[in-house]
C-alpha positions in Angstrom: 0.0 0.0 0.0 0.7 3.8 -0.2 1.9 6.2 1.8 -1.7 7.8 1.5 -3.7 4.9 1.6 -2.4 4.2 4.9 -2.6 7.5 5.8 -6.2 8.1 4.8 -7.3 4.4 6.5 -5.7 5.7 10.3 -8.0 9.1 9.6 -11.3 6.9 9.2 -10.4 3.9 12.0 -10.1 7.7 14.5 -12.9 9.4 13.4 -15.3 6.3 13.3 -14.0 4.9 16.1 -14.5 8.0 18.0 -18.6 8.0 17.8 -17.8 5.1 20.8 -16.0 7.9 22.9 -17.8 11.2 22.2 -20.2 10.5 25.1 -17.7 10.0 28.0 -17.5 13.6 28.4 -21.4 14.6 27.9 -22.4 12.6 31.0 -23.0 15.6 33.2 -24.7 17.5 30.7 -26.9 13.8 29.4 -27.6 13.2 33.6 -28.9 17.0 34.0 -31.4 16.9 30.6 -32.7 13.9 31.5 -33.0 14.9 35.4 -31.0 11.6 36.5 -27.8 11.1 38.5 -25.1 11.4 36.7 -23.5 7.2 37.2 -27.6 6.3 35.9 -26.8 8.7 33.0 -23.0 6.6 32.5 -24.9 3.5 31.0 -24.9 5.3 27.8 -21.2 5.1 27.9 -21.6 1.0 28.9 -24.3 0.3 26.3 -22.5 2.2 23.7 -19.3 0.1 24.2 -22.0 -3.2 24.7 -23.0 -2.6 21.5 -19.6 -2.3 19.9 -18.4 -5.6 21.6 -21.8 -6.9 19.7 -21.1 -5.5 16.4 -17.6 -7.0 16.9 -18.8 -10.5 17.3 -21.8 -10.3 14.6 -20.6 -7.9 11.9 -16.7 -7.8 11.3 -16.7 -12.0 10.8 -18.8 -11.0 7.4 -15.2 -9.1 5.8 -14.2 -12.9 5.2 -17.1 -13.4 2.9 -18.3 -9.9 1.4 -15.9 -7.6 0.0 -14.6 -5.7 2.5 -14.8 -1.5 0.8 -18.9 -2.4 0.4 -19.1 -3.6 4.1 -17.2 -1.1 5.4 -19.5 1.7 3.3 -22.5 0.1 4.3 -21.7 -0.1 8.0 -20.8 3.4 7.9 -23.9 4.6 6.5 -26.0 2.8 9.6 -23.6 4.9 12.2 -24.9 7.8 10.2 -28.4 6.9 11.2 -28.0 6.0 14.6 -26.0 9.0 15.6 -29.1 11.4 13.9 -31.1 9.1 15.8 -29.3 9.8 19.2 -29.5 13.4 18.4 -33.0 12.7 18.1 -33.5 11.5 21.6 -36.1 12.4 23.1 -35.7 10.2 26.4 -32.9 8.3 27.9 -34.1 5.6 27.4 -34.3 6.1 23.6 -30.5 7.9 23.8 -29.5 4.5 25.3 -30.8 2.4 22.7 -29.0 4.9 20.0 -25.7 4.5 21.9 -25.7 0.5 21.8 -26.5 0.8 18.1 -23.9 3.9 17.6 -21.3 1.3 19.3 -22.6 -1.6 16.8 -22.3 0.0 14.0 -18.7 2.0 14.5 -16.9 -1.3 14.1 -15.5 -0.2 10.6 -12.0 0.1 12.3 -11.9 -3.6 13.0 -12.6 -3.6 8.8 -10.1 -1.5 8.1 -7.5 -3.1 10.1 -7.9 -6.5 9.1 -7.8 -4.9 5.3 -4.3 -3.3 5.8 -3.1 -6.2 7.4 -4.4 -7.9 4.0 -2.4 -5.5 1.9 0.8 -5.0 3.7 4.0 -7.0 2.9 4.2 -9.3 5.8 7.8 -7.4 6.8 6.0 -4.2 7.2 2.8 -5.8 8.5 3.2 -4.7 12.1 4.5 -1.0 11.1 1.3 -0.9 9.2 -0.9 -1.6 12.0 1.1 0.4 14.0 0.0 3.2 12.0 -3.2 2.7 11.7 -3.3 1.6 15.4 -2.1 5.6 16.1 -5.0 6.8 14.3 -7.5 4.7 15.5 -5.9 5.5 19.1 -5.7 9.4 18.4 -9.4 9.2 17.5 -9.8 7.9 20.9 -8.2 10.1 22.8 -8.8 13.2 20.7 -12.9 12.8 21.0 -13.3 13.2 24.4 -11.7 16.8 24.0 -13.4 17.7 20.9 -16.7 15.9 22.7 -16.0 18.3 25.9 -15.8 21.5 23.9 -18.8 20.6 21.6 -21.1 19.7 24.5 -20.0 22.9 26.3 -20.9 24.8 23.2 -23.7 23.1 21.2 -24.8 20.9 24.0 -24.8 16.7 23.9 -27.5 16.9 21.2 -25.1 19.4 19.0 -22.2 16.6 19.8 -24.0 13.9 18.3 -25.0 16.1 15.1 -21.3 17.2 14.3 -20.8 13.3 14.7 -23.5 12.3 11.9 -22.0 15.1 9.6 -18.1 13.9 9.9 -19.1 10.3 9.6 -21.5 10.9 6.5 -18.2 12.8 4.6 -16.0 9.9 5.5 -18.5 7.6 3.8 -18.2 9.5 0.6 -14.8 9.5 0.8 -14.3 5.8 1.4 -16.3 5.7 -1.1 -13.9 6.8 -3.8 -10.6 6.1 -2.0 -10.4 3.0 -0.6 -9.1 -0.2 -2.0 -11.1 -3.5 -3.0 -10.0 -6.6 -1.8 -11.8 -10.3 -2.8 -13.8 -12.1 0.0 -11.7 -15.2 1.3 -15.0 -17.7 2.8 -17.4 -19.1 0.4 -20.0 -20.4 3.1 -22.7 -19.4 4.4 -23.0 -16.6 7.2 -24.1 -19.7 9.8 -20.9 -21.6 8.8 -18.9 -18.1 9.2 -19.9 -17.9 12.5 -19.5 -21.4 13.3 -16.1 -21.2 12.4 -15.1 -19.4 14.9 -15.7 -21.7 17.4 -13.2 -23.3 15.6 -10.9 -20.6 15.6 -11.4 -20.1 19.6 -11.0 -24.1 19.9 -7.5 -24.8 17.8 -5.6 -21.3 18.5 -3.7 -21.2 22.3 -2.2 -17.8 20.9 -5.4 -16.1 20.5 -6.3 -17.4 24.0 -3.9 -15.9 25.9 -4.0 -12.3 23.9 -7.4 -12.1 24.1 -7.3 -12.8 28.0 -4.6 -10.5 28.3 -6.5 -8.2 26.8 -9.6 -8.4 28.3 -8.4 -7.4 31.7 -6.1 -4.5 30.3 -9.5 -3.2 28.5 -11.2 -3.4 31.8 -9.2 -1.5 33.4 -8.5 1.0 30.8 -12.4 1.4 30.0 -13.5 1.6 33.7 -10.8 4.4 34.3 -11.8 6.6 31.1 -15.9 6.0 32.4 -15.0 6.5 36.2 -12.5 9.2 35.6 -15.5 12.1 34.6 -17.2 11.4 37.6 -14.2 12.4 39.8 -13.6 15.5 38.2 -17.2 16.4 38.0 -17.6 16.5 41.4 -15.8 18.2 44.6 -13.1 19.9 44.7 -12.5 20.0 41.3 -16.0 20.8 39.7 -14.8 20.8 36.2 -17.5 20.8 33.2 -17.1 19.4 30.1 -14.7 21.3 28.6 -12.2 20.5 30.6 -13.3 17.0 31.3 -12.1 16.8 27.7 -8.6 18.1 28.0 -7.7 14.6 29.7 -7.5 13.2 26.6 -4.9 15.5 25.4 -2.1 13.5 27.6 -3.3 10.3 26.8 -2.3 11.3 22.7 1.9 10.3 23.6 1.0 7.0 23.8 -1.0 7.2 20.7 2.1 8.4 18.9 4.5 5.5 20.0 2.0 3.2 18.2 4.1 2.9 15.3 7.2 2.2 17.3 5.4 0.0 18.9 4.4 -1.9 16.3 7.7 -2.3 14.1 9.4 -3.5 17.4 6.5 -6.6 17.1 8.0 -7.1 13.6 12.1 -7.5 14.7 11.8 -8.8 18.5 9.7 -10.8 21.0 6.1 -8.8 21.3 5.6 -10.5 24.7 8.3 -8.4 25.6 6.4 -4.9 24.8 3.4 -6.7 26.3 5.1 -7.2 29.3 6.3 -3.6 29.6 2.6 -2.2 29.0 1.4 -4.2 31.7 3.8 -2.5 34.0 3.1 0.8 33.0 -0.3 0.6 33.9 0.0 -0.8 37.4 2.6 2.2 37.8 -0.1 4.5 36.2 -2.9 3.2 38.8 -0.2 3.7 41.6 0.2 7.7 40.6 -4.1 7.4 40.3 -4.2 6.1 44.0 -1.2 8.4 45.6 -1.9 11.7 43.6 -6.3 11.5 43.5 -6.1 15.3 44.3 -2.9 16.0 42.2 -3.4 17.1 38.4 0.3 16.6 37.6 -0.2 12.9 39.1 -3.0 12.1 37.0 -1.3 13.6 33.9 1.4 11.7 34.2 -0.9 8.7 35.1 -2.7 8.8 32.3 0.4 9.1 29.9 2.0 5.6 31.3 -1.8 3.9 31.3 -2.3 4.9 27.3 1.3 3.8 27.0 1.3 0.6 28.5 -2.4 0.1 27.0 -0.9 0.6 23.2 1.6 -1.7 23.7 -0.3 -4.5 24.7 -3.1 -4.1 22.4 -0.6 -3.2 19.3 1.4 -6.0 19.7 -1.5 -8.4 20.7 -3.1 -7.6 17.6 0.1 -8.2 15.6 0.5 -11.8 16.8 -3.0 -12.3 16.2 -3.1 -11.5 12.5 0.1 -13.3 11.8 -2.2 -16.6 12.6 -4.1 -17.3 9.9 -4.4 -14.9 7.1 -7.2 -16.0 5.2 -9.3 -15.7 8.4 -8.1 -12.1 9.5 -10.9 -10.6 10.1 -12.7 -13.8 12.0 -9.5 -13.8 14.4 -9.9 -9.7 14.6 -13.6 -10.6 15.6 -12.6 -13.2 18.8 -10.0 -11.0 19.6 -11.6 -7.4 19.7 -14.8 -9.0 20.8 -13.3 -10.5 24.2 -11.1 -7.1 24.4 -14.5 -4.9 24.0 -16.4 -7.2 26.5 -13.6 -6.2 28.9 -14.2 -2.5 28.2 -17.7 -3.1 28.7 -17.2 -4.9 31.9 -14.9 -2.0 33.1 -17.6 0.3 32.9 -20.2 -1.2 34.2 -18.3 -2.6 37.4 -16.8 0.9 37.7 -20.1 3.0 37.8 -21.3 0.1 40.3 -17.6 0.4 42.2 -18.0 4.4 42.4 -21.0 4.5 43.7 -20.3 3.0 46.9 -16.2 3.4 47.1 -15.3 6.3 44.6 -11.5 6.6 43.8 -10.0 4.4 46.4 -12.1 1.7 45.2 -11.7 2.2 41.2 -8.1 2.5 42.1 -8.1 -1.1 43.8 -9.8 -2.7 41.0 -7.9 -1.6 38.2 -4.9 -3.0 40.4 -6.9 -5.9 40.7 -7.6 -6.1 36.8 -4.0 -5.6 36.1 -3.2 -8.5 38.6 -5.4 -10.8 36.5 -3.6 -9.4 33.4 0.0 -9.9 34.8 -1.2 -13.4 36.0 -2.8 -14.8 32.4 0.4 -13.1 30.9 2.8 -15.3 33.3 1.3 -17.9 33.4 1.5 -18.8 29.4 5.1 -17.9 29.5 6.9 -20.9 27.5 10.5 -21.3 26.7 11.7 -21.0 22.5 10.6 -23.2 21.1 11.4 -24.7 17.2 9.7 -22.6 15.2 7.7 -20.1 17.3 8.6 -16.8 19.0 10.1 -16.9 22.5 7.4 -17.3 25.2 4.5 -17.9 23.0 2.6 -21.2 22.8 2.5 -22.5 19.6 -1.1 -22.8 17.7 
């Protein structure tokens, strides 16, 4: 691929990917339009990442049998419609059915992906990722501060509508720049899916990076959902717009990505893994010790985005160098546990704050991380003929 292929597929993973995010920062303004405390107003922010963890397991399997640029436009035009129809909202109830269908249908990163990974040399293939990865991670990051500033200047409603109108011009421009690629699975869509119970049966690699990665995505998702409602309240107070700024620090890791991910090409990727995994218990440390201190919780959430971009990165390498004509099947087992994590996060965390706040969101991402550092131990092998070191063979 090109320079500006690649370019142009990390621009759509972040700006799709982001319809997930925009809400994080909204909940205060969500909780007060809809007269309802402001963790009952966080479930948007669970459902929406629910639903992504559905459309993960149900949607992104079908890029192994439909050509993947006409799925990917076609799943983008259905985030079009259910971000109008969250702007349209006219009860939470209704917002929170939007969300889980806003989170279902923004899976057109985990199309793109597996396409690159399709595309690139297999020397480069982690590079590529890596690039995309940054993208898709900037988006991230970058929509809770765009999502703060919006909501404090258009309100939640006028978030969701700026949402629609970038999505719809990324449509038409996938439209006329992205690549076409032949479907690899000439089944039906019930043998697709039964296939990856195969997939989950016969591959020990994906095991352990998906469990890996399910804790890591707890933790990270129950810090990003938890985090607003620290800052919201006493002493801080903060609104929106500087809810948002967070996201700002998290953006270094983001930029690594690429590193990141050529390191997974030349050397061990358990080793990176590794690493991440310490960053983040060091990141929840400076949370715990420093829950007053801005420079502690800037500096906190530099190492978590760190250490959770070199796990995920390097995971997702590993996983894609399985079995290449089922890409975006293995991207489906893997993102789907990873996202069920994220889900889990925040809905344990809104449960957690209510009745421990910080000290208790603190403890359980160290608890998370423990379960992480545990799965990621535990499947340590020696080298092995054949395979990388530390990594069970398929």
């Amino acid at each position: 691929m090109s320079g500006q292929q690649i370019t142009l597929m990390a621009i759509c993973t972040g700006l799709i990917v982001a319809n997930i995010y925009y809400c994080q920062p909204l909940v205060v303004l969500i909780g007060r339009t809809f007269g309802v405390s402001e963790s009952r107003a966080g479930m948007v922010t669970f459902l929406t990442q629910f639903g992504y963890a559905a459309g993960l397991l149900f949607f992104v399997p079908l890029g192994d049998k439909l050509e993947r640029k006409t799925h990917i436009i076609i799943t983008t035009a259905l985030t079009v419609l259910a971000l109008v129809a969250a702007a349209l909202s006219p009860t939470l109830l209704s917002l929170e059915i939007a969300g889980f269908f806003i989170g279902m249908t923004s899976i057109v990163a985990q199309l793109i992906l597996p396409l690159a990974a399709h595309l690139a040399v297999p020397e480069k293939r982690g590079q590529v990722i890596g690039t995309i990865m940054s993208g898709l991670l900037i988006g991230v990051l970058l929509s809770r501060t765009f999502s703060g500033f919006v909501g404090a200047w258009l309100g939640w409603r006028g978030m969701y509508w700026v949402a629609a109108g970038l999505s719809a011009f990324l449509l038409a421009l996938m439209r006329f720049s992205l690549p076409t690629s032949s479907p690899q699975f000439p089944g039906a869509y019930s043998s697709l899916m039964k296939s990856l119970v195969s997939l989950i049966y016969g591959q020990r690699l994906l095991h352990e990076a998906a469990a890996i990665s399910f804790f890591s995505f707890a933790t990270f998702g129950m810090f990003w959902t938890t985090m607003v409602l620290h800052f919201a309240g006493p002493p801080f107070h903060f609104h929106s717009d500087k809810l948002g700024l967070f996201g700002l620090a998290a953006v270094c890791g983001a930029l690594i990505a690429p590193l990141i991910g050529g390191s997974a090409d030349k050397t061990n990727p358990r080793i990176a893994i590794g690493m991440g995994i310490l960053a983040m218990v060091i990141a929840f440390i400076l949370f715990y010790l420093g829950s007053l201190s801005l420079p502690w919780f800037i500096a906190g959430i530099i190492l978590l985005d760190l250490g959770q971009q070199s796990i995920h990165v390097s995971n997702q390498s590993r996983v894609f160098a399985l079995l290449p004509e089922a890409r975006n099947r293995l991207n489906t087992v893997y993102m789907t546990i990873s996202f069920l994590g994220t889900a889990a996060g925040s809905f344990w965390g809104l449960r957690i704050w209510e009745g421990f706040h910080w000290t208790g969101i603190c403890l359980t991402g160290l608890m998370f991380l423990a379960c992480c550092s545990g799965v990621f131990l535990l499947t340590f092998q020696k080298k092995k003929a054949g395979s990388e070191i530390g990594v069970p063979n398929p």
